[in-house]
KOLMARTI-882241 format. One record per residue (C-alpha): x, y, z. Coordinates in steps of 0.2 Angstrom, whole numbers, plus 2048, in hexadecimal, padded with zeros to 3 digits. Layout:
residues N
XYZ ...
***
This chain:
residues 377
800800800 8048127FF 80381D80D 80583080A 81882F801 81D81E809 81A80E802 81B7FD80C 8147EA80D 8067E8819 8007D8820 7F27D382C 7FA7C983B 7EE7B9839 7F97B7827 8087B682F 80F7A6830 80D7A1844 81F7A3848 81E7B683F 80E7BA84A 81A7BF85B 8297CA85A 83B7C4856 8467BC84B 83A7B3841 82F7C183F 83F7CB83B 8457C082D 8337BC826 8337D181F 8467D281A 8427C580F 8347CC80A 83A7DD808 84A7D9801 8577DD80E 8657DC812 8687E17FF 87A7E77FE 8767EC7EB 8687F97F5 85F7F57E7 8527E77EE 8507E07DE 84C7CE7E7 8407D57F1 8307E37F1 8387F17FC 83B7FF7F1 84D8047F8 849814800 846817811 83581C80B 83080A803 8387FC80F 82C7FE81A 8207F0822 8117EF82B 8077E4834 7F57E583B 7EA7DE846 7D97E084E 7DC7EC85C 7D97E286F 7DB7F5876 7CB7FD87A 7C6808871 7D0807862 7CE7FC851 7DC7F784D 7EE7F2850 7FC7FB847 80F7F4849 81D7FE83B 82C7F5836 83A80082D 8447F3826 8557F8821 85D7F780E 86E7F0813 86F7EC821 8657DB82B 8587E5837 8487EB83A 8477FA843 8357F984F 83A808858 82C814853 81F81A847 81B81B833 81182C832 80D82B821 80A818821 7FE81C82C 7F082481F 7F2811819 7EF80A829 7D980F82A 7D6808818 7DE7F881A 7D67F682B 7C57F9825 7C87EF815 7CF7DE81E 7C17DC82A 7CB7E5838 7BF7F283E 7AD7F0844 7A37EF833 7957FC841 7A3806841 7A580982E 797812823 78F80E814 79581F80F 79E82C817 7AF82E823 7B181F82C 7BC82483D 7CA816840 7D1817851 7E280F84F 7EF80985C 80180D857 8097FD85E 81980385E 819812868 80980F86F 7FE81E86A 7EE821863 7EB826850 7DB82B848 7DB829837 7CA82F82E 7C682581D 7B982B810 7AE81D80C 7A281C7FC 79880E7F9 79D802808 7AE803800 7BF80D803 7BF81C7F9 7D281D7F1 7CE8297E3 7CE83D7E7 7D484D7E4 7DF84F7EF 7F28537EA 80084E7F8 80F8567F0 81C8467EF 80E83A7EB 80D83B7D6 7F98397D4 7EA8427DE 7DE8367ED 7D38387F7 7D7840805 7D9839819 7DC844828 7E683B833 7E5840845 7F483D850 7EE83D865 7FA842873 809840865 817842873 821830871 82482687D 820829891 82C839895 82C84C891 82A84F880 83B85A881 84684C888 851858890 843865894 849873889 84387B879 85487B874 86487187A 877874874 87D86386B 89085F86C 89385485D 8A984E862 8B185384E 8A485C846 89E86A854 891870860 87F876859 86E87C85E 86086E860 84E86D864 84E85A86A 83B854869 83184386B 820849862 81A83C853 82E835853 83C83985D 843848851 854854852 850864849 86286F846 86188183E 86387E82C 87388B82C 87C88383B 87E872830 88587B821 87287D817 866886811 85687C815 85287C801 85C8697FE 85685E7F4 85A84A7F6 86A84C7E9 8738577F4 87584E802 87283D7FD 88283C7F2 88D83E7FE 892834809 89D83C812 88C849817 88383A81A 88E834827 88F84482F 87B846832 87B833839 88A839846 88084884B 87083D84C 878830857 88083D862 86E844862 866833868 872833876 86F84387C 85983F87B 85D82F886 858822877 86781A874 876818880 88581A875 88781F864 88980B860 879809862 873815852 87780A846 8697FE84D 85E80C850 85C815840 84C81883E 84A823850 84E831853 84D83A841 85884983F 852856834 85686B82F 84C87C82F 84E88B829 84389C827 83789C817 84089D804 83989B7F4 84388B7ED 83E87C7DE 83786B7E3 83E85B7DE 82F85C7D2 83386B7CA 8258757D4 82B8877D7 8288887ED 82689D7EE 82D8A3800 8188A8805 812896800 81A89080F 820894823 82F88B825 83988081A 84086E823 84A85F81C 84B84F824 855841822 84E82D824 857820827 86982A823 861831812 858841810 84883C80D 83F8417FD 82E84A806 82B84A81A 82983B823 81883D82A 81C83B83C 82A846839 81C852834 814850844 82685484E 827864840 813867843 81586885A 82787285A 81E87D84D 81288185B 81D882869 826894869 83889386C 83B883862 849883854 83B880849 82E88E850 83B89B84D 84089783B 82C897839 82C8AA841 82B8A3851 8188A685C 80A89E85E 803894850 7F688484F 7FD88083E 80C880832 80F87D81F 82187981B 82B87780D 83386680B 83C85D7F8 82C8587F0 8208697F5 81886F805 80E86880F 80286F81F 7FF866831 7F886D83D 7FC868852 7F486F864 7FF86F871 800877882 80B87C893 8058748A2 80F8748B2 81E8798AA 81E86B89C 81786C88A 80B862884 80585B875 7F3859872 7F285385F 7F885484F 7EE85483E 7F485282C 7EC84F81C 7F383D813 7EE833805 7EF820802 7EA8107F6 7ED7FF7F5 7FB7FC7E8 7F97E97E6 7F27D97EF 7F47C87F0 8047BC7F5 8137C07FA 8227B27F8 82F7B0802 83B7A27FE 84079880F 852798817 
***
């Protein structure tokens, strides 16, 4: 399926072979296979990841045993070359996915989904444990795919589904780690920078742009080609990990490389999208660049979104003041493929912010169906 501008393989749990139904090694190697990882070509030719951090994604669903909720959602980000599946958080724009599949494998409550209409899936984000609320159009008893709607990074218009992230703070503690909008990250060889450290949607650093050498315009080619970049944005990040209490020593990134996402912002500028789009400094607030899985990623991962849509709101944040800094529900940034607008509620109380929710616009569609084969041994 496609879920906003990822793509991944999505199963329901009873289909899994019995040993694949629990976490673990044979749950692990059933969706490398199946993906196509570890593939040192990164091409996954033998497999139906994509080879992008955006497409070697897998999902697994269940009937929800939570109350209140429909349905079990458990993200996988399986990586290219490497043997591991990294289950430490969230697929934001997989999610938009998550509500149609539901519905359309017998997962949710047929009292719960009209005939026509919005059908309201509650969903239960396995992996960190929070609730989503993905709202589906519904026309004729079936999953409406086909819209208007145009999601810049996703080539063809959909319909349209609001997804709803609740109380988005991962994980139990303060949604800034260390308490402060703003922290001073010592990075040993490369230097000491600014950073808002947040746990809102997924763990996410965000620099000033202008600290790290850019402008906040990049697009994938000039920073995916080299290496020697790449390798400096995954130091800073592991530093960054350390210092937010997720991992605790650098070794530890390099099996923990989906969380936390490292990512740039810089004041408003008119720049040219990866589609050729011309972005005019007044269609956006802020532009930000994020990087997924040691790549810059070719949109905004949409938990990402929801990390860029609560420091938006929150004055003092690296992200508020490139925005113009103030009070704001909502945000459109700039990111490679266009712009996009999320909207979060947050609020101070007794000292700490809050995060209330998150909302953002996605679109999504089954791609194909059917059988899977995954050789043995």
């Amino acid at each position: 399926m496609r879920g906003g501008t990822s793509k991944g393989v999505f199963f329901n749990l009873a289909d899994l072979p019995a040993a694949a139904q629990v976490a673990g090694e044979a749950r692990d190697n059933l969706l490398l296979r199946v993906i196509g990882s570890p593939d040192p070509y990164a091409k996954h030719t033998d497999g139906m990841g994509g080879a992008t951090s955006s497409t070697s994604k897998t999902v697994i669903l269940a009937k929800s045993d939570v109350p209140d909720h429909d349905v079990d959602y458990l993200f996988g980000q399986v990586a290219i070359d490497k043997p591991f599946i990294d289950w430490s958080g969230n697929c934001g724009n997989l999610t938009a996915a998550v509500g149609a599949f539901a519905i359309s494998n017998g997962l949710v409550d047929a009292e719960r989904v009209p005939e026509n209409g919005i059908a309201v899936v509650r969903i239960w984000q396995a992996n960190i444990k929070k609730t989503i609320i993905a709202h589906i159009p519904m026309t004729n008893g079936e999953v409406q795919e086909t819209g208007d709607f145009e999601l810049d990074g996703v080539t063809f218009p959909a319909a349209e589904v609001v997804v709803e992230f609740m109380d988005p703070a991962d994980g139990e503690g303060d949604m800034f780690p260390s308490g402060n909008l703003i922290d001073s990250l010592e990075v040993p060889g490369i230097g000491t920078f600014p950073v808002t450290m947040i746990n809102a949607g997924i763990p996410t650093l965000f620099f000033n742009a202008e600290d790290l050498g850019y402008t906040g315009t990049e697009l994938q080619e000039a920073i995916n080609s080299d290496a020697a970049v790449l390798e400096r944005f995954e130091t800073i990040r592991a530093h960054g990990a350390v210092k937010m209490g997720l991992i605790k020593d650098i070794e530890e990134a390099k099996v923990r490389q989906h969380t936390p996402k490292i990512a740039f912002a810089a004041p408003a500028q008119a720049y040219t999208a990866s589609s050729g789009k011309a972005i005019a400094e007044s269609d956006i607030d802020v532009c930000v660049r994020a990087l997924s899985m040691g790549k810059l990623h070719h949109a905004m991962m949409g938990t990402a979104a929801v990390a860029i849509a609560t420091a938006a709101a929150i004055p003092g944040t690296i992200v508020n003041l490139a925005a113009g800094g103030g009070e704001r529900e909502s945000v459109t940034f700039g990111h490679p493929s266009g712009t996009l607008k999320v909207g979060a509620a947050a609020k101070l109380a007794d000292g700490k912010w809050l995060a209330e929710k998150a909302v953002m616009s996605r679109s999504a569609r089954v791609l194909m169906e059917g059988s899977v084969r995954v050789p043995q041994g």
